[in-house]
mmJSON file of the N, C-alpha and C atoms, coordinates in Angstrom:
{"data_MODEL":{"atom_site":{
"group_PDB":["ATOM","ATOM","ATOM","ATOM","ATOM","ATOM","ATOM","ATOM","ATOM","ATOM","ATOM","ATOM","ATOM","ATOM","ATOM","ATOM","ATOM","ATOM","ATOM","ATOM","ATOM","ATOM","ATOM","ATOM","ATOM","ATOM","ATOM","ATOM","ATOM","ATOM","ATOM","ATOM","ATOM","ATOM","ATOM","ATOM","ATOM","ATOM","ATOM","ATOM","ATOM","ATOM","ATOM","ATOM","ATOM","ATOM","ATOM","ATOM","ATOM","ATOM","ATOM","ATOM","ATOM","ATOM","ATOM","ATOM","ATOM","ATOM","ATOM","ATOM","ATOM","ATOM","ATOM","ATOM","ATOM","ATOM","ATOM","ATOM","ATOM","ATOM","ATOM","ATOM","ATOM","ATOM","ATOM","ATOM","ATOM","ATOM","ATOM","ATOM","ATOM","ATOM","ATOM","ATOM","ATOM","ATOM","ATOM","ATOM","ATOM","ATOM","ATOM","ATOM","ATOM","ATOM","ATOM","ATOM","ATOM","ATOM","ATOM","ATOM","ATOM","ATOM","ATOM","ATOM","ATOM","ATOM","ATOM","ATOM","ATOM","ATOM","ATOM","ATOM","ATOM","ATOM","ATOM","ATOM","ATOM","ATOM","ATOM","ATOM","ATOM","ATOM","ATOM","ATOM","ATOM","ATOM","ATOM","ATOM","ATOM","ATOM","ATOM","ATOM","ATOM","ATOM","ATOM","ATOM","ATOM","ATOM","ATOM","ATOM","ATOM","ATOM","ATOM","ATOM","ATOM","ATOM","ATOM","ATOM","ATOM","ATOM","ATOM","ATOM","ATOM","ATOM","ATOM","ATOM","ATOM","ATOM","ATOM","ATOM","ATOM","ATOM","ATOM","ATOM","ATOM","ATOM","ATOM","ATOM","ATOM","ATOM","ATOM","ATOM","ATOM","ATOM","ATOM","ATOM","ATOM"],
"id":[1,2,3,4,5,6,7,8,9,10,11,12,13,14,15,16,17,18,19,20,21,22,23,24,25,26,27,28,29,30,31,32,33,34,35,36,37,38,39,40,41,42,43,44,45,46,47,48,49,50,51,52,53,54,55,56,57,58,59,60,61,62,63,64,65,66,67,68,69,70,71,72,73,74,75,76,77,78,79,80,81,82,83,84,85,86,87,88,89,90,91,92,93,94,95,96,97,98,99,100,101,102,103,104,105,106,107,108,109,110,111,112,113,114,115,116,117,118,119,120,121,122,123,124,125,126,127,128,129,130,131,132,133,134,135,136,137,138,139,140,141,142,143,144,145,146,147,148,149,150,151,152,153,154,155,156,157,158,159,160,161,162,163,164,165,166,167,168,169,170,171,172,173,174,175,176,177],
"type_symbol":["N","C","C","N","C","C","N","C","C","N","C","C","N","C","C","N","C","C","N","C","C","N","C","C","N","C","C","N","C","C","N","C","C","N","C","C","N","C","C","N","C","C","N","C","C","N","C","C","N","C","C","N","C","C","N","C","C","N","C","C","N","C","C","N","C","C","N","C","C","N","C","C","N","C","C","N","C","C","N","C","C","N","C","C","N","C","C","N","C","C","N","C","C","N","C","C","N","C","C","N","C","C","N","C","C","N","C","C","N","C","C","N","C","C","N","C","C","N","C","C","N","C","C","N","C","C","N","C","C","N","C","C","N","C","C","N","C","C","N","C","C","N","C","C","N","C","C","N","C","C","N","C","C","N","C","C","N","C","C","N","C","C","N","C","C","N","C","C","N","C","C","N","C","C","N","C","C"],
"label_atom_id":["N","CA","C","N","CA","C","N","CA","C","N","CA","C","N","CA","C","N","CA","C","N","CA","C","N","CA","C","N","CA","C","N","CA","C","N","CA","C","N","CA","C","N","CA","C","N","CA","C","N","CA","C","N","CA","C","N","CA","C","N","CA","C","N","CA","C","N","CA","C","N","CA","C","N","CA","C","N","CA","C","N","CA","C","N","CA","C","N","CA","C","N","CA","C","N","CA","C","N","CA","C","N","CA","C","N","CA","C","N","CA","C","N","CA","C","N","CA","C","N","CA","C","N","CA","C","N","CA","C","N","CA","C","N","CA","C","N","CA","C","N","CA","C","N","CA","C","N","CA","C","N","CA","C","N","CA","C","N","CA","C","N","CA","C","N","CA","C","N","CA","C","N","CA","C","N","CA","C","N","CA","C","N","CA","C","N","CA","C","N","CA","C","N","CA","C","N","CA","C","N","CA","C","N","CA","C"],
"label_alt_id":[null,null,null,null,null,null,null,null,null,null,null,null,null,null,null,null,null,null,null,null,null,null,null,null,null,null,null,null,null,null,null,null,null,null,null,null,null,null,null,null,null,null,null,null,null,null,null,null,null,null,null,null,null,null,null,null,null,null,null,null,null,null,null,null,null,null,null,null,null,null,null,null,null,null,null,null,null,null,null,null,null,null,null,null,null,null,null,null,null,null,null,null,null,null,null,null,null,null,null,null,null,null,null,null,null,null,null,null,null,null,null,null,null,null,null,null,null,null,null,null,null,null,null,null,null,null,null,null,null,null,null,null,null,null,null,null,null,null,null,null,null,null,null,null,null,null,null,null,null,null,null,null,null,null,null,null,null,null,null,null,null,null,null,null,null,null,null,null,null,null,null,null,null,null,null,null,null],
"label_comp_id":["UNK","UNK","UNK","UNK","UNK","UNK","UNK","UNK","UNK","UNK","UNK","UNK","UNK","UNK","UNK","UNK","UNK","UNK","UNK","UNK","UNK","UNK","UNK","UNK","UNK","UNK","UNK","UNK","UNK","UNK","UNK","UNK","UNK","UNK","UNK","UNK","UNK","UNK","UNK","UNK","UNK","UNK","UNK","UNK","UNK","UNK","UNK","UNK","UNK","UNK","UNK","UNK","UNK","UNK","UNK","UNK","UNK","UNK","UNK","UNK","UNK","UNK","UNK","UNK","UNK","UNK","UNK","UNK","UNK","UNK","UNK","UNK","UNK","UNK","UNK","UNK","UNK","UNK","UNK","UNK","UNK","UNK","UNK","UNK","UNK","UNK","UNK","UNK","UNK","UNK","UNK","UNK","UNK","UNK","UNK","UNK","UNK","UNK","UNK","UNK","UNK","UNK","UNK","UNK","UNK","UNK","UNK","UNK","UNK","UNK","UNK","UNK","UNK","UNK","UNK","UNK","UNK","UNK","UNK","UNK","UNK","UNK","UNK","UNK","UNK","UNK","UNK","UNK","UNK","UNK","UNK","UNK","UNK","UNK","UNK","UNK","UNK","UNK","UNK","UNK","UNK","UNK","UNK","UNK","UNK","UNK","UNK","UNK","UNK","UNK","UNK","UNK","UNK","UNK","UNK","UNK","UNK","UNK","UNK","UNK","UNK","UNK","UNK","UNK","UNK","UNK","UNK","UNK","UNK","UNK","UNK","UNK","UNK","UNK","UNK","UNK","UNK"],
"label_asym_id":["A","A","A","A","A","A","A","A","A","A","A","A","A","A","A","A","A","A","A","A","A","A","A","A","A","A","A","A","A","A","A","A","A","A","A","A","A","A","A","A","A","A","A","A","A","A","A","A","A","A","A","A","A","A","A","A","A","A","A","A","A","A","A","A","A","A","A","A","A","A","A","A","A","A","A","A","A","A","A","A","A","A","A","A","A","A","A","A","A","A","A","A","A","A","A","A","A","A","A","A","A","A","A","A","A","A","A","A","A","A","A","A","A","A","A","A","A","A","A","A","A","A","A","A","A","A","A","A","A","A","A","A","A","A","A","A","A","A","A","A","A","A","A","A","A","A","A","A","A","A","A","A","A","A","A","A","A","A","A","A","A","A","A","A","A","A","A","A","A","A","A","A","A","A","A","A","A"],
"label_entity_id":["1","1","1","1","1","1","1","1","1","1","1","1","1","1","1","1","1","1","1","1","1","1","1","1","1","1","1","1","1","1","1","1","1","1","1","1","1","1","1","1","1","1","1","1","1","1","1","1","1","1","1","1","1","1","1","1","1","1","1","1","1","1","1","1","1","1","1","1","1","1","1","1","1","1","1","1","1","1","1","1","1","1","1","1","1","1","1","1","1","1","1","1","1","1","1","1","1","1","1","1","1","1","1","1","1","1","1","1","1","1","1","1","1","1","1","1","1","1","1","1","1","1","1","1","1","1","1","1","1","1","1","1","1","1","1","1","1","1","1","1","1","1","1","1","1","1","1","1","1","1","1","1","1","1","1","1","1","1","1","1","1","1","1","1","1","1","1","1","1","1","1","1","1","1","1","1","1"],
"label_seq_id":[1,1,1,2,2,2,3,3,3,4,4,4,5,5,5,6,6,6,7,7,7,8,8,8,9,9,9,10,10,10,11,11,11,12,12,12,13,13,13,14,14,14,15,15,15,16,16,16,17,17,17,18,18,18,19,19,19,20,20,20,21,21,21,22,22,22,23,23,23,24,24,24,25,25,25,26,26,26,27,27,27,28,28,28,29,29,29,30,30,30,31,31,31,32,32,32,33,33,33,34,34,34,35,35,35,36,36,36,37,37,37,38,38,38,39,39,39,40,40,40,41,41,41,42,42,42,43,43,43,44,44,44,45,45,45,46,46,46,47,47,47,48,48,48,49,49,49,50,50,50,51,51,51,52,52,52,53,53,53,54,54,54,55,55,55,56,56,56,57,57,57,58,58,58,59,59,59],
"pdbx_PDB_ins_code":[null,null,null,null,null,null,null,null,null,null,null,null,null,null,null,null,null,null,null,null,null,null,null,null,null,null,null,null,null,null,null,null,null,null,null,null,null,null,null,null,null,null,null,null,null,null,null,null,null,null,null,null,null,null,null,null,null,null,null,null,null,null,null,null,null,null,null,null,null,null,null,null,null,null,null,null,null,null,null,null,null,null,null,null,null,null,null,null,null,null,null,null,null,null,null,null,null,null,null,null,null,null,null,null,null,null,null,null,null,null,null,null,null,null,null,null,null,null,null,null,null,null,null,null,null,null,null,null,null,null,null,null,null,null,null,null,null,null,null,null,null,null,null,null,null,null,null,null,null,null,null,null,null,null,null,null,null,null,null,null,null,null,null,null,null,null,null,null,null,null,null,null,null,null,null,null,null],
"Cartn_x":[16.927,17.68,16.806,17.828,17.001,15.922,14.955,14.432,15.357,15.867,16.546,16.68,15.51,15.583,15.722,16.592,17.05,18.58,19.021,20.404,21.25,22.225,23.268,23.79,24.588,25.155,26.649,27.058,27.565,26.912,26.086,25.234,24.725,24.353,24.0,24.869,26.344,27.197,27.721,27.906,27.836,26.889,25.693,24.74,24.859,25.142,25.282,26.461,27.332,28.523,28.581,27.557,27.247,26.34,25.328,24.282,25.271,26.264,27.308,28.326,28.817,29.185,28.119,27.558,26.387,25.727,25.708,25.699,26.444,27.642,28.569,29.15,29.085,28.875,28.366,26.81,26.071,26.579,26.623,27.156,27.958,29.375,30.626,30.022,28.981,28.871,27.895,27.189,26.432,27.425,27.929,28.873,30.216,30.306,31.742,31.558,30.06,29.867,28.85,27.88,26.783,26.583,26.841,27.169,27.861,28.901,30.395,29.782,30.12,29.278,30.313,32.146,32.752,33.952,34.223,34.953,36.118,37.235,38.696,39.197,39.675,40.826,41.293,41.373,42.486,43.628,44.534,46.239,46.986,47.773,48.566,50.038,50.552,52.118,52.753,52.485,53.381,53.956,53.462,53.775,55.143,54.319,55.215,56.634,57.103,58.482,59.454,60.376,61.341,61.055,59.705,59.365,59.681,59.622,60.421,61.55,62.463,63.841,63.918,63.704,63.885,63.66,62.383,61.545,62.814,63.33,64.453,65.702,65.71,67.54,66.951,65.604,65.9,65.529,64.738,64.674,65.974],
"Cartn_y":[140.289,139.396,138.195,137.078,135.921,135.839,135.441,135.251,134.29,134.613,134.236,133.15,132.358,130.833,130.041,130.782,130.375,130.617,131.605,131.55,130.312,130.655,129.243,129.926,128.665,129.289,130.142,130.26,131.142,132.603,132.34,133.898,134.367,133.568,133.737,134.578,133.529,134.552,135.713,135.483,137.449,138.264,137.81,139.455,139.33,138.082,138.83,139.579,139.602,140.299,141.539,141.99,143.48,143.641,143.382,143.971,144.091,143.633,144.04,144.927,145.151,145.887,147.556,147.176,148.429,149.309,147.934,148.364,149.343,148.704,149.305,150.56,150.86,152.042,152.973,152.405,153.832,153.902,152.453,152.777,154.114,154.075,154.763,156.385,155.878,157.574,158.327,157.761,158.576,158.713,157.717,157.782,158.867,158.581,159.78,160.649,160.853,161.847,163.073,162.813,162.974,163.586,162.349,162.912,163.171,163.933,164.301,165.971,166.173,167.516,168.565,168.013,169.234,168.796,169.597,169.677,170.056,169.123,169.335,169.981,170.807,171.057,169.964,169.696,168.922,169.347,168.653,169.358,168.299,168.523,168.163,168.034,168.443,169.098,167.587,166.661,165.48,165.774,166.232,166.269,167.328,168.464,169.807,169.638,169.097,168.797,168.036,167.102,166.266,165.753,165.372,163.896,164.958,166.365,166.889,166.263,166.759,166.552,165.224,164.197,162.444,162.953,163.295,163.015,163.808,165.18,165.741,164.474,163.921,163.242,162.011,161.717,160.574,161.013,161.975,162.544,163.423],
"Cartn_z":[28.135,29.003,29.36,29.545,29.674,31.42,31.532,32.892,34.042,35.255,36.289,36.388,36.03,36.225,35.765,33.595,32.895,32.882,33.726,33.593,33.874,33.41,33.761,34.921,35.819,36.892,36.98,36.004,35.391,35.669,34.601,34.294,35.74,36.372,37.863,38.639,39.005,39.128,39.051,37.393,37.214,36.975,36.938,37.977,38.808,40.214,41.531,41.554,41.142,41.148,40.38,39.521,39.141,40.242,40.493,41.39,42.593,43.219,44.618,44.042,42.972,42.59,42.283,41.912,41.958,42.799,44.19,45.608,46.049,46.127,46.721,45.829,45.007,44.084,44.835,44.806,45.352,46.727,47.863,49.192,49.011,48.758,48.376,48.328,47.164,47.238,47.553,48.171,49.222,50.547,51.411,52.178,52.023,50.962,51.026,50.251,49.712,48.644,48.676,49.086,49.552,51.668,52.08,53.658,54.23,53.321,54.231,54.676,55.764,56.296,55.945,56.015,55.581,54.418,54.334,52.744,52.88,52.462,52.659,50.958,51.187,49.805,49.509,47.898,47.343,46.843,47.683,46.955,46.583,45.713,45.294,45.586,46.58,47.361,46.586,46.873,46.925,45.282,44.192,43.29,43.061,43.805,43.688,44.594,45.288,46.478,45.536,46.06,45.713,44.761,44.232,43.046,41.945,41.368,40.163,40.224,40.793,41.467,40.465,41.096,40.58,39.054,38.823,37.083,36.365,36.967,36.018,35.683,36.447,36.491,35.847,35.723,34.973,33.67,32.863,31.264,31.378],
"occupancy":[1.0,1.0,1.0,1.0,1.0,1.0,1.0,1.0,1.0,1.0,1.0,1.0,1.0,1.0,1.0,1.0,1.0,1.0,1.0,1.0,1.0,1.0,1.0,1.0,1.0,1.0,1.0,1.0,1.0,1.0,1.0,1.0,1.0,1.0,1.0,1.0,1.0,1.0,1.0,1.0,1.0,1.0,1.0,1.0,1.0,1.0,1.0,1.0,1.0,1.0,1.0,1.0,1.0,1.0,1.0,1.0,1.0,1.0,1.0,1.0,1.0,1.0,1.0,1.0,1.0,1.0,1.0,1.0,1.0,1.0,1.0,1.0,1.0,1.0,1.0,1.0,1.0,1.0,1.0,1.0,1.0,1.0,1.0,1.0,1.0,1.0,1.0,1.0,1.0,1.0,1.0,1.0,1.0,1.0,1.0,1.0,1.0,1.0,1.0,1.0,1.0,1.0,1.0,1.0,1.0,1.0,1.0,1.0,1.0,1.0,1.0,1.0,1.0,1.0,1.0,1.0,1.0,1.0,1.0,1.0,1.0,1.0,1.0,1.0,1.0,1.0,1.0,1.0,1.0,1.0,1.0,1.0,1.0,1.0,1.0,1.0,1.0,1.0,1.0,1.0,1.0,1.0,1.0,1.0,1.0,1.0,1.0,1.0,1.0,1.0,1.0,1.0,1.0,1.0,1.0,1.0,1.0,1.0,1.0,1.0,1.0,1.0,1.0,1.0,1.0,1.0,1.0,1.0,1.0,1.0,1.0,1.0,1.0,1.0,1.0,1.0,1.0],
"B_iso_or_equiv":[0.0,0.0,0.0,0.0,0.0,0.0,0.0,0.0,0.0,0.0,0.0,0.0,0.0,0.0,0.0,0.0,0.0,0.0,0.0,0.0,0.0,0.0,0.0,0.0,0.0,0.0,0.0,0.0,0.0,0.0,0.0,0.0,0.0,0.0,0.0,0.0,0.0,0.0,0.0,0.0,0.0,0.0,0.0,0.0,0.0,0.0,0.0,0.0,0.0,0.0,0.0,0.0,0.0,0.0,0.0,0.0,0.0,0.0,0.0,0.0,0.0,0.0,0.0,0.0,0.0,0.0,0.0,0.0,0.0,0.0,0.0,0.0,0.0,0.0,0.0,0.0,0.0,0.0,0.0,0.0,0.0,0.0,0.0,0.0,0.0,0.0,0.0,0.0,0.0,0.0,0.0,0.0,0.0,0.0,0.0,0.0,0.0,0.0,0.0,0.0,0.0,0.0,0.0,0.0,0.0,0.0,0.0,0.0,0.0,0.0,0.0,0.0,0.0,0.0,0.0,0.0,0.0,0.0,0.0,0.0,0.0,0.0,0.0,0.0,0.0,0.0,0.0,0.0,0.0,0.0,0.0,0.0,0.0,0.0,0.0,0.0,0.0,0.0,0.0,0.0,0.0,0.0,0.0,0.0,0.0,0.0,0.0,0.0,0.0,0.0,0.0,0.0,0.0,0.0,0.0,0.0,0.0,0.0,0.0,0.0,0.0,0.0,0.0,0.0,0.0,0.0,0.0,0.0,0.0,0.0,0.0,0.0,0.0,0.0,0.0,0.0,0.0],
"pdbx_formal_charge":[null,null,null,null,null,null,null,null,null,null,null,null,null,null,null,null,null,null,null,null,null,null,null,null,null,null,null,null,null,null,null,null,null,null,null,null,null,null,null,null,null,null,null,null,null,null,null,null,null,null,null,null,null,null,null,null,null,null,null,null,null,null,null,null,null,null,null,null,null,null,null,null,null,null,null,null,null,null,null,null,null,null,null,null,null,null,null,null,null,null,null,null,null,null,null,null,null,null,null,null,null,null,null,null,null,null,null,null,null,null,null,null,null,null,null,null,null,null,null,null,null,null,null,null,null,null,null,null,null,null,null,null,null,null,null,null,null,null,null,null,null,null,null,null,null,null,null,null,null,null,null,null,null,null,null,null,null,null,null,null,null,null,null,null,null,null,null,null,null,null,null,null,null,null,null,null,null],
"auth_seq_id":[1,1,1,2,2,2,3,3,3,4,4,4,5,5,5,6,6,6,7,7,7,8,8,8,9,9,9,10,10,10,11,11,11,12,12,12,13,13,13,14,14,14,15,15,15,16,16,16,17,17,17,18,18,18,19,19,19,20,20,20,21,21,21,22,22,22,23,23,23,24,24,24,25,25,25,26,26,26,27,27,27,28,28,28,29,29,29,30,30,30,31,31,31,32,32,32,33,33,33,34,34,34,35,35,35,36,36,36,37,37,37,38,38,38,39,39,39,40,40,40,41,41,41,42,42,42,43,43,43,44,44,44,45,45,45,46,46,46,47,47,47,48,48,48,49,49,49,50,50,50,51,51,51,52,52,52,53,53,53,54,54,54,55,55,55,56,56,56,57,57,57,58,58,58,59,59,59],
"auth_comp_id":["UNK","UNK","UNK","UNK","UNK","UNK","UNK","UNK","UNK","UNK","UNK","UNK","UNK","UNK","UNK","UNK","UNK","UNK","UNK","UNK","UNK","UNK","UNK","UNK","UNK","UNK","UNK","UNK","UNK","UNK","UNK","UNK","UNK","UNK","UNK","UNK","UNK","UNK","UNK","UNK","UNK","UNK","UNK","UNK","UNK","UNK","UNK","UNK","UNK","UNK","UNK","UNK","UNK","UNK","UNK","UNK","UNK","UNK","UNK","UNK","UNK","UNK","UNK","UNK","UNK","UNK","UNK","UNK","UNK","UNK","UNK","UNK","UNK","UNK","UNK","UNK","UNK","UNK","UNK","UNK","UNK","UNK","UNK","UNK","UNK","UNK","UNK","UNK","UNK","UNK","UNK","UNK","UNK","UNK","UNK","UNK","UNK","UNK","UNK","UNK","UNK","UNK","UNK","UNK","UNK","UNK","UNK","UNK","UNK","UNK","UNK","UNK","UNK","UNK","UNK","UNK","UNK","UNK","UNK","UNK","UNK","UNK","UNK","UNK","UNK","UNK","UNK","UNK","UNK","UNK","UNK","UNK","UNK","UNK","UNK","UNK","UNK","UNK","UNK","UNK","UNK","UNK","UNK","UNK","UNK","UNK","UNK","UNK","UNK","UNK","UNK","UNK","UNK","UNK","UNK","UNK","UNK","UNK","UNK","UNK","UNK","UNK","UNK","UNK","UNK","UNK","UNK","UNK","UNK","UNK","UNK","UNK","UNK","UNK","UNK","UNK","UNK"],
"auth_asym_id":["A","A","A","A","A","A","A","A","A","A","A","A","A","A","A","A","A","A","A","A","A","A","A","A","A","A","A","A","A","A","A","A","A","A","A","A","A","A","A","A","A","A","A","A","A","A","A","A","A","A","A","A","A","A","A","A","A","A","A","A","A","A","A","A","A","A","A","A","A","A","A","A","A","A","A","A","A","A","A","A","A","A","A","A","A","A","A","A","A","A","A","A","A","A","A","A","A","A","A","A","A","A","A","A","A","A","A","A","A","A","A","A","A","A","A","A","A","A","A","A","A","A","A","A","A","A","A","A","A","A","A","A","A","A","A","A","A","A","A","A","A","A","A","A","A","A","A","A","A","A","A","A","A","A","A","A","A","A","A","A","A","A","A","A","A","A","A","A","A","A","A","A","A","A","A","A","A"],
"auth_atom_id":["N","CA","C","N","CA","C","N","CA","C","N","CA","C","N","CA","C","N","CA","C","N","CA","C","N","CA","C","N","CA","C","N","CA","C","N","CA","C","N","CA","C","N","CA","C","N","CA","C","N","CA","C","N","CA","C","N","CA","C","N","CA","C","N","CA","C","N","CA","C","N","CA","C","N","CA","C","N","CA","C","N","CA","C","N","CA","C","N","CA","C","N","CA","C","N","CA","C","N","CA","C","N","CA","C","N","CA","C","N","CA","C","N","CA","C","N","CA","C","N","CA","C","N","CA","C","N","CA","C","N","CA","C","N","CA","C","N","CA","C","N","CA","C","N","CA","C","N","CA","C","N","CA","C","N","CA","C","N","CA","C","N","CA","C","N","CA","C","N","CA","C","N","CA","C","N","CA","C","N","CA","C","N","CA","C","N","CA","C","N","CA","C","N","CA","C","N","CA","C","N","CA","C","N","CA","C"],
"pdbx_PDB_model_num":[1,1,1,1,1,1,1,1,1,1,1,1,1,1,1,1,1,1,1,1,1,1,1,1,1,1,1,1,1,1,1,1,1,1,1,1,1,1,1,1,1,1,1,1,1,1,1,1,1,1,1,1,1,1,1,1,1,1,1,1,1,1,1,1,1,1,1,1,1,1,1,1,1,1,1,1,1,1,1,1,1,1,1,1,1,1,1,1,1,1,1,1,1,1,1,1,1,1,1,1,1,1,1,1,1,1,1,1,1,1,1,1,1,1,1,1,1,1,1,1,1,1,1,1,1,1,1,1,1,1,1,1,1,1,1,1,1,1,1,1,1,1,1,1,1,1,1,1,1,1,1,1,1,1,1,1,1,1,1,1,1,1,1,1,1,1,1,1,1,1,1,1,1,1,1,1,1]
}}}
């Protein structure tokens, strides 16, 4: 990769915008990944109720 002070301002642009993207990556998941102290089940219900119902009548 070229040295920083050869990029165009272009190229500038988009590494700051991977490196905040990259940030906030790891933010995300240490925050909701890492230090969540308790642990909810994942369900699915919304699938299993009325929304068959619709998907039958329209196939």
């Amino acid at each position: 990769m070229n040295k920083v002070s050869k990029l165009t301002p272009i190229q500038k642009r988009r590494q700051r915008g991977a490196f905040s993207l990259l940030f906030l990556s790891f933010a995300s998941l240490i925050g909701f990944g890492i230090l969540q102290k308790n642990t909810a089940p994942v369900t699915y219900k919304f699938v299993l109720e009325k929304e068959w119902i619709a998907i039958n009548e329209w196939t």
